[in-house]
C-alpha positions as CSV (number, residue, x, y, z in Angstrom):
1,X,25.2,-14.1,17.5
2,X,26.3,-11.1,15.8
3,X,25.2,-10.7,12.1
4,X,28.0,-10.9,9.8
5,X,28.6,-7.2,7.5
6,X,26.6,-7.1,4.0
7,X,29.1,-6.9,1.0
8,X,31.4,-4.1,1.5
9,X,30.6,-3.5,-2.5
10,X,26.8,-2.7,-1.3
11,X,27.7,-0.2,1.1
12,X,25.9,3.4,0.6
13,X,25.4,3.0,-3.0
14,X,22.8,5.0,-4.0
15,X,19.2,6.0,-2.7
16,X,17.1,3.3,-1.5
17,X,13.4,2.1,-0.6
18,X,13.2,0.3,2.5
19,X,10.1,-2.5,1.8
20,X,9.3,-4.4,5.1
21,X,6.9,-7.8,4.7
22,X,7.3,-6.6,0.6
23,X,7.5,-10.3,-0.1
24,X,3.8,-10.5,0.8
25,X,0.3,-9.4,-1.3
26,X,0.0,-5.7,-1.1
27,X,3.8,-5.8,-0.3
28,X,5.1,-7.1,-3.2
29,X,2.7,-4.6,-5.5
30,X,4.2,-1.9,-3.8
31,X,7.7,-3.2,-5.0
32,X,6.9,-3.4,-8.3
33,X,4.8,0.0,-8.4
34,X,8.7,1.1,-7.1
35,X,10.6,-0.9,-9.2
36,X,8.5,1.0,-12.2
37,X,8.7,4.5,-10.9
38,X,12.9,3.7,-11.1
39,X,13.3,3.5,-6.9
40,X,16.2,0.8,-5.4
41,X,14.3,-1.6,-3.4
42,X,15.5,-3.8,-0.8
43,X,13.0,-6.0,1.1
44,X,13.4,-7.1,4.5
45,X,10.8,-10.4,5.0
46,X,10.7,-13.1,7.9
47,X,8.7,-15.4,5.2
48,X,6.4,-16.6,7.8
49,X,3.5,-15.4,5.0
50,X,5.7,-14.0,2.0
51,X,7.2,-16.2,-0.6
52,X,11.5,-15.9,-1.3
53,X,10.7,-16.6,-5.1
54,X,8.3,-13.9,-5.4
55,X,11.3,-10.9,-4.2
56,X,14.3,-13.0,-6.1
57,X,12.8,-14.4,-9.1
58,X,9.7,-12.5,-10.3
59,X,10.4,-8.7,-8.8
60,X,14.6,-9.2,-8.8
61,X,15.0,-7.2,-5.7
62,X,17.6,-7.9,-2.9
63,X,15.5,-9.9,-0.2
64,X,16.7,-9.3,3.3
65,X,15.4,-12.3,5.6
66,X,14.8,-11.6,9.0
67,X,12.3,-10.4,11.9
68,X,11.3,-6.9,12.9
69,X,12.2,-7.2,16.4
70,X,16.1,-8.3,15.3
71,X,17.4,-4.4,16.3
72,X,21.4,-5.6,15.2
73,X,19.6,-6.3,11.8
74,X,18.0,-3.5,11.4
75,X,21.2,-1.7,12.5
76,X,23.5,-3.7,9.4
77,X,20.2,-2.5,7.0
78,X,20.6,1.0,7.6
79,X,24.4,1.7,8.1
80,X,25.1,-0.8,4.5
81,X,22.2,1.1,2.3
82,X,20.9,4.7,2.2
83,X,17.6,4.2,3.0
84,X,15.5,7.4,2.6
85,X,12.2,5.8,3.3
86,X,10.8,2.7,4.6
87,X,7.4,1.0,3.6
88,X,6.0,-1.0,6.4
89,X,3.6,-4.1,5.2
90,X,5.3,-6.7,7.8
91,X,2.1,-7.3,10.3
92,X,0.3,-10.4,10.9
93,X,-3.4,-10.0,9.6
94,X,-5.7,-12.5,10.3
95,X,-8.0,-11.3,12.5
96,X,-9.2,-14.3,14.0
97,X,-6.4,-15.3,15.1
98,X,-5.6,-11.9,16.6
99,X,-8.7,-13.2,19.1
100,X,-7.2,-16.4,20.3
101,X,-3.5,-15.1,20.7
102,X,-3.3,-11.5,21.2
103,X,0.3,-11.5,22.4
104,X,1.0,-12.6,18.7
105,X,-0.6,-9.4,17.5
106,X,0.9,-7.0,19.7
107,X,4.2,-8.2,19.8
108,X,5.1,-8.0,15.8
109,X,2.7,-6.0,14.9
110,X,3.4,-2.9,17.9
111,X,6.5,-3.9,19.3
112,X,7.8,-4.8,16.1
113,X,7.2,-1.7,14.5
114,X,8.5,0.3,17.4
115,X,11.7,-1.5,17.2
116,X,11.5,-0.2,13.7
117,X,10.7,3.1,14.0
118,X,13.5,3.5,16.4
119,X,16.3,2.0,14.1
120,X,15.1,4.4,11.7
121,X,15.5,7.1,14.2
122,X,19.3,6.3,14.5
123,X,19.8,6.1,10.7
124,X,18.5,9.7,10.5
125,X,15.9,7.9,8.6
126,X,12.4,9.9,8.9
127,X,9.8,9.2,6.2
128,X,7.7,5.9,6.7
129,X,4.9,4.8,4.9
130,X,2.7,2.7,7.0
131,X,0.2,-0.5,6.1
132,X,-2.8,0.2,8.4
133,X,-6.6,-1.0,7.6
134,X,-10.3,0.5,7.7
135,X,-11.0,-2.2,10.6
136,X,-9.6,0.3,13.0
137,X,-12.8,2.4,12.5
138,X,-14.8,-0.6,14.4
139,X,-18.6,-1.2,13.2
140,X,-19.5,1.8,11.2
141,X,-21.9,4.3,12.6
142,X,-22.0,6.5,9.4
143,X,-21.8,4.8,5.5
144,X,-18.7,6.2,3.2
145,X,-16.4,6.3,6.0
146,X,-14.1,9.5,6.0
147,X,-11.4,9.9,8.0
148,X,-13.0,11.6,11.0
149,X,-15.4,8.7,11.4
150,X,-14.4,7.5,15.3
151,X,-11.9,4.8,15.6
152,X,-13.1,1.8,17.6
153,X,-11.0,-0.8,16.6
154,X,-13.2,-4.5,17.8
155,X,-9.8,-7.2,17.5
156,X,-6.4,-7.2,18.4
157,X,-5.4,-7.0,14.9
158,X,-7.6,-3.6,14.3
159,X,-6.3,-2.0,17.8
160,X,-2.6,-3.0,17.5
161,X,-2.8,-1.0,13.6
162,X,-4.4,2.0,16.3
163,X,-1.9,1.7,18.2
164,X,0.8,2.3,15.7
165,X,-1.1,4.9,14.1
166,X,-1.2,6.9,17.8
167,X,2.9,6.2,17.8
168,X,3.1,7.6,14.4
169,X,1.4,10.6,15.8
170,X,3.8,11.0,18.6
171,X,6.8,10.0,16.7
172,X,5.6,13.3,14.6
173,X,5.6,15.6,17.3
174,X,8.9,14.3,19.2
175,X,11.0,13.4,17.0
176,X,9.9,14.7,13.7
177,X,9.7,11.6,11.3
178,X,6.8,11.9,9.3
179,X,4.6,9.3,8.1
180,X,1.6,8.5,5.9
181,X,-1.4,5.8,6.7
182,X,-3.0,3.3,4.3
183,X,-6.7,2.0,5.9
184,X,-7.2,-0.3,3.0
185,X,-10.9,-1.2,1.9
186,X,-10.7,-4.6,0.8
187,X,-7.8,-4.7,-1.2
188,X,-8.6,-7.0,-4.1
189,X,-7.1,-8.2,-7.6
190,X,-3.9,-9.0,-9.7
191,X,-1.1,-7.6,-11.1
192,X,-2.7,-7.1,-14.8
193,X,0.2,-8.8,-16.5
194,X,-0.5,-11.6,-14.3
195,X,3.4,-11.4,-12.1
196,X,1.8,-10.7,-8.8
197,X,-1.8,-12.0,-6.8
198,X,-3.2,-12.9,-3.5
199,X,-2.5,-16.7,-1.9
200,X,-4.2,-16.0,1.5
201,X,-8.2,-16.7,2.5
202,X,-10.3,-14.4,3.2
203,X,-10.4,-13.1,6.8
204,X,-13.0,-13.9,9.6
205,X,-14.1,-11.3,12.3
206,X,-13.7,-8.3,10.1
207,X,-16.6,-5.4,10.9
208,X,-19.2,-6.9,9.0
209,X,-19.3,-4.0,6.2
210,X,-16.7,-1.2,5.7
211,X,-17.2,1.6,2.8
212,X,-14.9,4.2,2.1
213,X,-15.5,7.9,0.7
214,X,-13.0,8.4,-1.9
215,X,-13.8,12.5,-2.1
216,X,-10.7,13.5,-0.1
217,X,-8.0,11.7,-2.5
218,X,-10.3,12.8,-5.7
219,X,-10.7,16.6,-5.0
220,X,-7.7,17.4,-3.2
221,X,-5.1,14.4,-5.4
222,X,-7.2,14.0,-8.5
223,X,-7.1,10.3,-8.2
224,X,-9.6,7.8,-9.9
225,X,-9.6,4.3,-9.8
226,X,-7.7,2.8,-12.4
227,X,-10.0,-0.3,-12.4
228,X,-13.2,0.6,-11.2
229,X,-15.0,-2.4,-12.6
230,X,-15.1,-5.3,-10.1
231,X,-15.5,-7.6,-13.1
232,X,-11.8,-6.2,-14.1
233,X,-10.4,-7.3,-10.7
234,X,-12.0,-10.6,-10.9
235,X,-10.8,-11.2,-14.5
236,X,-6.8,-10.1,-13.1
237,X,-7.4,-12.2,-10.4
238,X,-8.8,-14.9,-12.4
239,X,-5.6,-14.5,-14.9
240,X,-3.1,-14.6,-12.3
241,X,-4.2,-18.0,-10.5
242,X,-4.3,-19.6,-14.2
243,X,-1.3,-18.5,-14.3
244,X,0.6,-20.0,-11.3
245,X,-1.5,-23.1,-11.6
246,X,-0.4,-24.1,-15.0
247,X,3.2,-22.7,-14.4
């Protein structure tokens, strides 16, 4: 069934922020890290691990619900809002169960994406910011993993995150859109004033230890971690499941 036209009021209004699967844990951080810098967000969520409240009542942003692999959708998205970038976050991630039904993986988490990619491509759309992980770098041969340490990805979650990456690539070359990578180390924490936090266990099957060199970002961005202490995270984690437990 066709999908029926978003307001006629919402149509090109003003620059917007794409954030796929933002209704999830790093997802939903990266809305609000927008919402602060003064970016329009839309999210566009198929719930099956992010929560409706979170987008609509804590973070206030439009929630778009629907699949990746819904190309008509995607379609409506781009022609009703001027996107200028997307955020990608909407994979499946646990990594055991990437091991018992691969097709899972590869279908939202590749084809999916792809199906993306290429609506963006219409839409004259051409920066994406893509979710990937350190697990694509396999069992470590080296400690303080830099970017040039060889990718052997050992799941189906790990390689179908390579796999996108090596689209990315070629999407670069072809067709120009230009992307950036996140390989998260262990993403871990709360939102300090206690809005946003992590549901989901932690994941079996991982490489069994994964350390990342931060020398790139610090010498050629001049970052630092903002909460270096792991006692810090704790305590924000800590604060935030009070919180929803006693709301």
């Amino acid at each position: 069934m066709p999908h029926a036209p978003f307001p006629i009021s919402h149509r090109k209004i003003m620059s917007t922020i794409l954030v796929t699967g933002g209704a999830g844990y790093i997802g939903s951080h990266a809305v609000l890290a927008l919402k602060n810098a003064g970016y329009e967000v839309i999210v566009l969520d198929n719930l099956s691990n992010g929560r409706r409240e979170l987008v609509e009542d804590v973070l206030q942003v439009k929630l778009i619900v629907g699949d990746l692999s819904d190309r008509s959708l995607l379609d409506d998205i781009f022609s009703t809002y001027n996107i200028t970038a997307v955020m990608h976050f909407a994979a499946y991630i646990a990594v055991g169960e990437s091991v018992t039904d691969p097709a899972k993986y590869y279908q939202n988490n590749v084809a999916g994406t792809l199906t993306l990619l290429k609506a963006m491509l219409a839409a004259s759309v051409n920066k994406f910011i893509f979710s990937s992980t350190c697990a694509l770098y396999g069992v470590p041969k080296f400690v303080l993993l830099t970017e040039e340490h060889p990718q052997d990805p050992i799941s189906p979650y790990a390689t179908s995150k390579w796999m996108v990456e090596r689209i990315l690539s070629d999407f670069d070359t072809a067709y120009n859109l230009k992307s950036v990578r996140f390989r998260y180390f262990n993403a871990a924490g709360a939102d300090t004033n206690g809005l946003l936090g992590e549901e989901r266990d932690r994941r079996p099957g991982d490489p069994p230890i994964l350390v990342g060199s931060s020398d790139k970002a610090t010498k050629i961005l001049g970052w630092h971690p903002e909460y270096p202490n792991l006692n810090e995270i704790i305590a924000h984690a800590w604060q935030w499941h009070h919180n929803i437990n006693n709301s």
